[in-house]
Biotite code that builds the C-alpha atoms (Angstrom):
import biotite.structure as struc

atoms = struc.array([
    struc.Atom([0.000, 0.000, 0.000], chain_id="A", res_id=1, res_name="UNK", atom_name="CA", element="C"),
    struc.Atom([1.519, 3.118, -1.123], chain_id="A", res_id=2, res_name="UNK", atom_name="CA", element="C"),
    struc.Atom([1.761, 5.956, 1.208], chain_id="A", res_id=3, res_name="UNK", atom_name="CA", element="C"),
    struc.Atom([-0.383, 9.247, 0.685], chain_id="A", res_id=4, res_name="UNK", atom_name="CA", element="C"),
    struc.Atom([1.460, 12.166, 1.174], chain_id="A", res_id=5, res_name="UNK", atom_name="CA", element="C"),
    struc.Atom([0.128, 15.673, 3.346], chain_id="A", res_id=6, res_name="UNK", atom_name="CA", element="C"),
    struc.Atom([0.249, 19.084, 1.348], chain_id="A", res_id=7, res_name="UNK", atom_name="CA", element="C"),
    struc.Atom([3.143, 20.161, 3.463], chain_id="A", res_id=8, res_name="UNK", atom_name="CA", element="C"),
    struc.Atom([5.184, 17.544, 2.588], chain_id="A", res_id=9, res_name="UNK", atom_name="CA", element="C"),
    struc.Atom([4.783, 17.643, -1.263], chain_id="A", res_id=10, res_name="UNK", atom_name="CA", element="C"),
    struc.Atom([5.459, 21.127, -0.545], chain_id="A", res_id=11, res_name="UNK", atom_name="CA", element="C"),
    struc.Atom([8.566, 20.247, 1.561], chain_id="A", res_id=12, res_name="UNK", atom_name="CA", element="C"),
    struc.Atom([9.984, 17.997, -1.867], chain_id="A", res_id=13, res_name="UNK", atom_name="CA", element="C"),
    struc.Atom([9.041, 20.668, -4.487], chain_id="A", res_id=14, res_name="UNK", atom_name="CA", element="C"),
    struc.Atom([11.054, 23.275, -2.191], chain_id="A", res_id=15, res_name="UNK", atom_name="CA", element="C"),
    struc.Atom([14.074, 20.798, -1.944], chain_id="A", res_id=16, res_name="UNK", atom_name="CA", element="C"),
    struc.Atom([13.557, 20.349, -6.194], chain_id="A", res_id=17, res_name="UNK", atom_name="CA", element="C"),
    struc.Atom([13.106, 24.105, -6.630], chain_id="A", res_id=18, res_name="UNK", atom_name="CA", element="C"),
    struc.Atom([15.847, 25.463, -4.058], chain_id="A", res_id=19, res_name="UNK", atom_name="CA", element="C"),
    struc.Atom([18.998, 24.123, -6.946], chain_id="A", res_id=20, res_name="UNK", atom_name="CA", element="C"),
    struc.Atom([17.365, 26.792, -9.481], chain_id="A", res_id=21, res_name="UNK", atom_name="CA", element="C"),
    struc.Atom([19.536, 30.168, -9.869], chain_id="A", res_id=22, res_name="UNK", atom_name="CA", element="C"),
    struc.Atom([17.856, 33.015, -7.517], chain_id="A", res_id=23, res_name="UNK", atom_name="CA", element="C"),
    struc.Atom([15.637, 30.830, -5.732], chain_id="A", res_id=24, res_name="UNK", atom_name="CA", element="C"),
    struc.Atom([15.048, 30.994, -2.084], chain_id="A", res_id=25, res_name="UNK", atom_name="CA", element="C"),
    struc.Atom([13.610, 29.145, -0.082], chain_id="A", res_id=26, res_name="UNK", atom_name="CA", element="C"),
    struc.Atom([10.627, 29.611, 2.538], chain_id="A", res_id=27, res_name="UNK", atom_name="CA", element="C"),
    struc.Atom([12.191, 31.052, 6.500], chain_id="A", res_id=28, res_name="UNK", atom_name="CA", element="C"),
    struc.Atom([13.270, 34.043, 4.364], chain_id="A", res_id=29, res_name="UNK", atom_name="CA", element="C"),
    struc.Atom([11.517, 37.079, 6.104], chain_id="A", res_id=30, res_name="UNK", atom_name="CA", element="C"),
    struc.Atom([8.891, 37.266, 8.684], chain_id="A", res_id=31, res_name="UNK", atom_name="CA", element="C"),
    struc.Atom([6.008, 38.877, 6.747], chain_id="A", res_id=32, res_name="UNK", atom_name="CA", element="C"),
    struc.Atom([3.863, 37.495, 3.968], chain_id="A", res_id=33, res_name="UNK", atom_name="CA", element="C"),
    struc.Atom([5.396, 34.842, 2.215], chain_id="A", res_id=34, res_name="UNK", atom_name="CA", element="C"),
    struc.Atom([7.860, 34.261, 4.845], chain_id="A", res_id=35, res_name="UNK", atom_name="CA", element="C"),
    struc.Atom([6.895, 30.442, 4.156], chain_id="A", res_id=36, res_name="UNK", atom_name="CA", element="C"),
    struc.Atom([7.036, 30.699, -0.051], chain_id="A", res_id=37, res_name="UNK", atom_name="CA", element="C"),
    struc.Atom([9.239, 29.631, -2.139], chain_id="A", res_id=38, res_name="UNK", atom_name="CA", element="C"),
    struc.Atom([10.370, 33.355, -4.086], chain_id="A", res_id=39, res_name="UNK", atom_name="CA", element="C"),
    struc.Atom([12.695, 33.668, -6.835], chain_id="A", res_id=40, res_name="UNK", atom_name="CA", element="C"),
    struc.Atom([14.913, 37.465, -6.750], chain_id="A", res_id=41, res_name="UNK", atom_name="CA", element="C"),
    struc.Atom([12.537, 38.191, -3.545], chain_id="A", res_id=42, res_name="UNK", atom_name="CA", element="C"),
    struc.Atom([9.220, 37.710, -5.519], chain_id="A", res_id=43, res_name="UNK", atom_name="CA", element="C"),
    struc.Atom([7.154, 35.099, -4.400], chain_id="A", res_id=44, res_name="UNK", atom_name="CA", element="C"),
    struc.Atom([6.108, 32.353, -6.911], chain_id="A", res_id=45, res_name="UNK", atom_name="CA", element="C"),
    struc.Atom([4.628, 29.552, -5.419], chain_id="A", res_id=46, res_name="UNK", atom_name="CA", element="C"),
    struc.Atom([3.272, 29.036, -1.338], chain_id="A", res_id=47, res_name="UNK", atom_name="CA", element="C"),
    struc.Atom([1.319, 26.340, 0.573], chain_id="A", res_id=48, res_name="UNK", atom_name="CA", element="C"),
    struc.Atom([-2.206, 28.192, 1.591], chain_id="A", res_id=49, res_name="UNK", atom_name="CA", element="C"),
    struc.Atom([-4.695, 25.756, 3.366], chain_id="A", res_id=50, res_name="UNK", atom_name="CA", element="C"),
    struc.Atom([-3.348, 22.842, 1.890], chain_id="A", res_id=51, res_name="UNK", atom_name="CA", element="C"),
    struc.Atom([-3.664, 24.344, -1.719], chain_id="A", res_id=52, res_name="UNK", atom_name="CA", element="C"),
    struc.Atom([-0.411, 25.001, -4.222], chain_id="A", res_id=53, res_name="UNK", atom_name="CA", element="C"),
    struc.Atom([-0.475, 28.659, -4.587], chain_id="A", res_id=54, res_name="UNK", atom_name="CA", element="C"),
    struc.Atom([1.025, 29.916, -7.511], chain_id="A", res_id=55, res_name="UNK", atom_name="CA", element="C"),
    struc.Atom([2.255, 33.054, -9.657], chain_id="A", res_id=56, res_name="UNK", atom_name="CA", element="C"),
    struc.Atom([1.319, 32.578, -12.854], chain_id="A", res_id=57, res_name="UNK", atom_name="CA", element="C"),
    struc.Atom([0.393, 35.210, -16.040], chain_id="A", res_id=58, res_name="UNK", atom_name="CA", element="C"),
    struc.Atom([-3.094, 36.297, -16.281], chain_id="A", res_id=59, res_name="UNK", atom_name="CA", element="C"),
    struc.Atom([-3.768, 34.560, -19.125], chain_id="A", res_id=60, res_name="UNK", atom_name="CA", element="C"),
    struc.Atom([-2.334, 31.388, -18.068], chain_id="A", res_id=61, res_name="UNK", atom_name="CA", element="C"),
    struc.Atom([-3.958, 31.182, -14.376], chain_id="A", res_id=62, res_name="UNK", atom_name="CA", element="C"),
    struc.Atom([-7.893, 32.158, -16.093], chain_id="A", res_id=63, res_name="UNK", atom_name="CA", element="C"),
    struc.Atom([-6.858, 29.291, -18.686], chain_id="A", res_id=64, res_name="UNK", atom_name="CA", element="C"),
    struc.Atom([-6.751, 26.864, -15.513], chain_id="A", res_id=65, res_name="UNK", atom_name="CA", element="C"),
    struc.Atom([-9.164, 28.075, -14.220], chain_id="A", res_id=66, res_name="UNK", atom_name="CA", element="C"),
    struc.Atom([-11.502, 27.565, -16.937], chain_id="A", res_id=67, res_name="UNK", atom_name="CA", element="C"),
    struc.Atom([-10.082, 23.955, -17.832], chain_id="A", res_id=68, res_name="UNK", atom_name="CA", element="C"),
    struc.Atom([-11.189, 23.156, -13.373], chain_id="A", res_id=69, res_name="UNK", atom_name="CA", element="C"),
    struc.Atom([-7.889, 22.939, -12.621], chain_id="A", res_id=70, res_name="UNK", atom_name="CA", element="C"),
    struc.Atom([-8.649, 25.470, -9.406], chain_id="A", res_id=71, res_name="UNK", atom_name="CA", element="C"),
    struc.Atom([-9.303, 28.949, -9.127], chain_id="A", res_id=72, res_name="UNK", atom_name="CA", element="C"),
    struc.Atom([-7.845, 32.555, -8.876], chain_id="A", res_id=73, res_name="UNK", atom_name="CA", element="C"),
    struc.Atom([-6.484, 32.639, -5.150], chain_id="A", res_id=74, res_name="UNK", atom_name="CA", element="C"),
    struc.Atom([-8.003, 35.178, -2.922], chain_id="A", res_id=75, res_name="UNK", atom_name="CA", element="C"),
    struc.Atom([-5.786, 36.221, -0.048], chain_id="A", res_id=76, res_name="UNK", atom_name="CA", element="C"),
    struc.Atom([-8.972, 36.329, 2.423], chain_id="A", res_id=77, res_name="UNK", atom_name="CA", element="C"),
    struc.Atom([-9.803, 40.100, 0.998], chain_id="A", res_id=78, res_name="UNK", atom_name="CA", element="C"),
    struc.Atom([-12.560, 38.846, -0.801], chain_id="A", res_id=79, res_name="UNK", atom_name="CA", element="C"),
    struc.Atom([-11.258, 39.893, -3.883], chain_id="A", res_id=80, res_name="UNK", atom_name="CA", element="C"),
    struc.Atom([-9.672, 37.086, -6.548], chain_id="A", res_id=81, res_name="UNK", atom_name="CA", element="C"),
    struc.Atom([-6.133, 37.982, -7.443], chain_id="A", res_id=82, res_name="UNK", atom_name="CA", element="C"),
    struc.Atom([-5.656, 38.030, -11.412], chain_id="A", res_id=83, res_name="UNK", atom_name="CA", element="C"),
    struc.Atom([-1.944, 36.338, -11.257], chain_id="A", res_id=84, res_name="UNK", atom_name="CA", element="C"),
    struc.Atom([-2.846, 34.102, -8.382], chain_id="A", res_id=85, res_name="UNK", atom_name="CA", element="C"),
    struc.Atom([-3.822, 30.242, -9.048], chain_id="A", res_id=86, res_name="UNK", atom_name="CA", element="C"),
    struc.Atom([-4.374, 27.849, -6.367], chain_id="A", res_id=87, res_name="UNK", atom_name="CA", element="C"),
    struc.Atom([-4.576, 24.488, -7.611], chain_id="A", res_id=88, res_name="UNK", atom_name="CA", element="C"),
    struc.Atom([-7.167, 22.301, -6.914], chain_id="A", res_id=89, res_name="UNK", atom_name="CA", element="C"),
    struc.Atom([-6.052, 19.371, -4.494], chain_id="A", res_id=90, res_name="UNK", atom_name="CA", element="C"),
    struc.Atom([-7.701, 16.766, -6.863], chain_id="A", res_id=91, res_name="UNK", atom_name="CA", element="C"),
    struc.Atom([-5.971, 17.908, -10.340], chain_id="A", res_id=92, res_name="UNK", atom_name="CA", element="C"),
    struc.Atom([-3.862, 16.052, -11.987], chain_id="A", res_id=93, res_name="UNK", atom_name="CA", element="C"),
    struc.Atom([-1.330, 18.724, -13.371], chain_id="A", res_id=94, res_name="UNK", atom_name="CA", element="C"),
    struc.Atom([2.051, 18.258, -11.696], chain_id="A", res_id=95, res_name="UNK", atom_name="CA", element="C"),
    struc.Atom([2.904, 20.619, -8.841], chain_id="A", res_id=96, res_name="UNK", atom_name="CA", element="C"),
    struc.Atom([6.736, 20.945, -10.080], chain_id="A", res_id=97, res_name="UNK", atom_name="CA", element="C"),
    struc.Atom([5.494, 22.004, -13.991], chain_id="A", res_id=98, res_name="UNK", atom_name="CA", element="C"),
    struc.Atom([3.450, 24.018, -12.388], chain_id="A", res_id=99, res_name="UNK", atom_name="CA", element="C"),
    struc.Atom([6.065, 25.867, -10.042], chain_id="A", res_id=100, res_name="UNK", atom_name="CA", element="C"),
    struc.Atom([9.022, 25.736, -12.668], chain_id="A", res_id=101, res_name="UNK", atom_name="CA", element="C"),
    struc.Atom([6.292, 27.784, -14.776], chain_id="A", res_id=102, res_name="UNK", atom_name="CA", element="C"),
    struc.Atom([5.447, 30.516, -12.186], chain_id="A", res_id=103, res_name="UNK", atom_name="CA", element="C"),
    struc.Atom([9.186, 30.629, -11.224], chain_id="A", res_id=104, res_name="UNK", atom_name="CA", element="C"),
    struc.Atom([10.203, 31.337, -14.894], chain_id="A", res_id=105, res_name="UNK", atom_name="CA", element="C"),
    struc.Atom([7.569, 33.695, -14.654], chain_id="A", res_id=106, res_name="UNK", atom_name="CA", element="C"),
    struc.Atom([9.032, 35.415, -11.874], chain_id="A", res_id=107, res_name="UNK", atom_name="CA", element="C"),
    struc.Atom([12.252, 35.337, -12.828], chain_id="A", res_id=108, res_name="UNK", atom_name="CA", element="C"),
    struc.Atom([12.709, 36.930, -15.952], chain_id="A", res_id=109, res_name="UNK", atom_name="CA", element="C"),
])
């Protein structure tokens, strides 16, 4: 019987994966918001909220997820959807690395 692993510790591997790429740093890196993301040349990219992959994605690309039900525009608990914010649904099938290596070359430009 294979294992199911928690949110946090998916999260755990994909910051151990992502840490080796240039500029990234990795979450303990502040003590504000974000202090536990992953952020590439200080931006944030990708973050763990209630379980949920969080990403930073382009526009276009996050309402393109959206509309395929892959999850939905993240709101940050202001009631308000953030256009370049994606959390992933828990039950999607789209990797959480392609997904961060996309929102950290988005960052990083």
């Amino acid at each position: 019987m294979t294992k199911k692993t928690t949110p946090e510790e998916r999260f755990a591997s994909l910051v151990e994966e992502l840490t080796r790429l240039d500029g990234v740093e990795p979450p303990g890196t502040g003590r504000r918001f974000g202090s536990d993301a992953l952020k590439a040349d200080g931006h944030i990219f990708a973050m763990l909220s209630a379980g949920r992959l969080v990403l930073k994605l382009p526009r276009a690309r996050v309402d393109e997820l959206v509309d395929a039900g892959e999850g939905e525009h993240f709101d940050a608990g202001k009631g308000r959807p953030m256009r370049e914010w994606f959390a992933l649904d828990p039950a999607s099938v789209l990797t959480w690395d392609g997904l961060a290596r996309e929102a950290h070359a988005f960052v990083h430009r």
